[in-house]
DOVEX-501192 format. One record per atom (N, C-alpha, C): residue in one letter; atom name; x, y, z. Coordinates in steps of 0.02 Angstrom, whole numbers. Example, Ala and Ser with C-alpha at 12.3 -4.5 7.8 and 13.67 -1.06 7.14 Angstrom:
# residues 2
residu	atome	xx	yy	zz
A	N	660	-284	390 .
A	CA	615	-225	390 .
A	C	660	-165	390 .
S	N	642	-112	354 .
S	CA	684	-53	357 .
S	C	645	2	394 .
***
This chain:
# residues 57
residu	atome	xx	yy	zz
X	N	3739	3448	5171 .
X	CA	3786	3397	5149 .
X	C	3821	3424	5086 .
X	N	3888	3409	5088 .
X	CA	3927	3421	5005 .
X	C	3891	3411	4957 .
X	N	3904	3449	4910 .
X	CA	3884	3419	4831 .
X	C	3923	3372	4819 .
X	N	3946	3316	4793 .
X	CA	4004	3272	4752 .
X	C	4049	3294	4727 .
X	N	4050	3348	4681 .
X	CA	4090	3388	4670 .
X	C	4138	3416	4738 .
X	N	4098	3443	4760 .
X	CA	4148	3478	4843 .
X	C	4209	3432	4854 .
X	N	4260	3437	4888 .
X	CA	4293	3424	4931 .
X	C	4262	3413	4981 .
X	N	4291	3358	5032 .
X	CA	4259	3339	5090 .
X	C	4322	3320	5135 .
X	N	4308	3373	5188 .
X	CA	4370	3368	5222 .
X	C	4343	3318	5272 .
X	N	4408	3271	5313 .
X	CA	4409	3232	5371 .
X	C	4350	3226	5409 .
X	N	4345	3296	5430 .
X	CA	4292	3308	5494 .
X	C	4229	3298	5493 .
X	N	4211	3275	5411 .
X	CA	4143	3271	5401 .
X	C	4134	3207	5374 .
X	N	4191	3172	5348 .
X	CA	4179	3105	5352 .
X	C	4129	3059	5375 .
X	N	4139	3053	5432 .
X	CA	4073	3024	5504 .
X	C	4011	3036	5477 .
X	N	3979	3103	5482 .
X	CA	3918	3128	5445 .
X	C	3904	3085	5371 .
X	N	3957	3090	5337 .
X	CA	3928	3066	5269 .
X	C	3921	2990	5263 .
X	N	3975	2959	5304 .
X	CA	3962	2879	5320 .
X	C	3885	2884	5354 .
X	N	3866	2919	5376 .
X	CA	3821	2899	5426 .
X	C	3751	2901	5379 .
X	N	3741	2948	5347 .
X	CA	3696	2969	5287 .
X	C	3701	2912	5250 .
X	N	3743	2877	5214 .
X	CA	3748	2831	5166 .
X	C	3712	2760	5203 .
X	N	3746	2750	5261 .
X	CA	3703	2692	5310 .
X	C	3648	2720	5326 .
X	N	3602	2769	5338 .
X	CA	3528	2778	5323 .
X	C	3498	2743	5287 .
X	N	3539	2787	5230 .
X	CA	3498	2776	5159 .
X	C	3493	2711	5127 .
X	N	3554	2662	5148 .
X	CA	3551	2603	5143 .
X	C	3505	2539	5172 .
X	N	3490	2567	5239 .
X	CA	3459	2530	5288 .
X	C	3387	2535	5264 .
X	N	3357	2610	5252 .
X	CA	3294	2644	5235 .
X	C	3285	2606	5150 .
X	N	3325	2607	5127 .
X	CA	3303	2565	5048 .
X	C	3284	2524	5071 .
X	N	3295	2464	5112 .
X	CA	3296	2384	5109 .
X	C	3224	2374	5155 .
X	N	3214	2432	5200 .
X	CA	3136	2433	5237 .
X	C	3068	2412	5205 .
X	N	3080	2401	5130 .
X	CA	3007	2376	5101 .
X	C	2993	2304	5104 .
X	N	2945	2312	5091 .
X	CA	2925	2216	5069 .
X	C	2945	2202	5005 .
X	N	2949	2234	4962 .
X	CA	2947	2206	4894 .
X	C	3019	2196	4883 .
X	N	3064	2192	4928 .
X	CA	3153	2183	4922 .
X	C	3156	2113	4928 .
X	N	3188	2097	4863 .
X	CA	3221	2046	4873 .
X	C	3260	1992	4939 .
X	N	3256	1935	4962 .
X	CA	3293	1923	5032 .
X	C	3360	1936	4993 .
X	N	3381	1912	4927 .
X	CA	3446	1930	4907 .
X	C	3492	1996	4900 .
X	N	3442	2040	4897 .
X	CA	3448	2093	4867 .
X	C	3461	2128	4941 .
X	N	3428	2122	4994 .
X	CA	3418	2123	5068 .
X	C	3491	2108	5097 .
X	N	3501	2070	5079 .
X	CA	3575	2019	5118 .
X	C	3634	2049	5080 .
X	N	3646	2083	5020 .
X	CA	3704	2104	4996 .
X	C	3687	2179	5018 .
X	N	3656	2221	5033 .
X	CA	3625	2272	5052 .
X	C	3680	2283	5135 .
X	N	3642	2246	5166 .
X	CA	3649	2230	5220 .
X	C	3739	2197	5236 .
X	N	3765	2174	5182 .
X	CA	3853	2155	5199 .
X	C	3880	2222	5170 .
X	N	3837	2252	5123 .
X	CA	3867	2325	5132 .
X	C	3872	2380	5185 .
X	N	3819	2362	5210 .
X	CA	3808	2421	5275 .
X	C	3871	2413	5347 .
X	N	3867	2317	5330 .
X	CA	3918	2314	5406 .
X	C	3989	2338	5382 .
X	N	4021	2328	5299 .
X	CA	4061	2357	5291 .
X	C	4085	2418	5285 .
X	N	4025	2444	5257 .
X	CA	4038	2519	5296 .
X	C	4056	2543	5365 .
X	N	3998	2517	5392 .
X	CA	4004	2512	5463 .
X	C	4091	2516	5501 .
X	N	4111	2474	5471 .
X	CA	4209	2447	5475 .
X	C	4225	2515	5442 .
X	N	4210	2523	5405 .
X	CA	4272	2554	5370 .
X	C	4240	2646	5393 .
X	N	4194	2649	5436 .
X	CA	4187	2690	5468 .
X	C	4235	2716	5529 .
X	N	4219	2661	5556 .
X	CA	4265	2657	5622 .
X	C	4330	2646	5615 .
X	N	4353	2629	5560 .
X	CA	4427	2651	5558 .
X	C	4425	2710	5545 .
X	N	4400	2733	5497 .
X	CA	4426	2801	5484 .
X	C	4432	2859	5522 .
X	N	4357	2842	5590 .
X	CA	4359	2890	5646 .
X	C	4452	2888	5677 .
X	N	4479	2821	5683 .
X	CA	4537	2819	5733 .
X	C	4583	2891	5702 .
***
């Protein structure tokens, strides 16, 4: 995966959305998460999710 620094061209986009919704989903997997903390977690992921799938078009 890029460093932050890098440039990140188009084609790898997909990959890095996809990594970030892991890592998002995999945080919220404990017990000790908040249901609040859970639920804004989680309206992040579906917006990613969106703004994934546009970007593939």
């Amino acid at each position: 995966m890029p460093r932050p620094t890098e440039e990140v061209v188009p084609e790898d986009w997909d990959l890095l959305f996809q990594a970030v919704l892991t890592r998002l989903r995999d945080s919220i997997d404990h017990n000790g998460i908040a249901a609040s903390v859970r639920t804004s977690v989680l309206d992040c992921v579906q917006e990613l999710e969106h703004l994934r799938r546009t970007a593939k078009r």
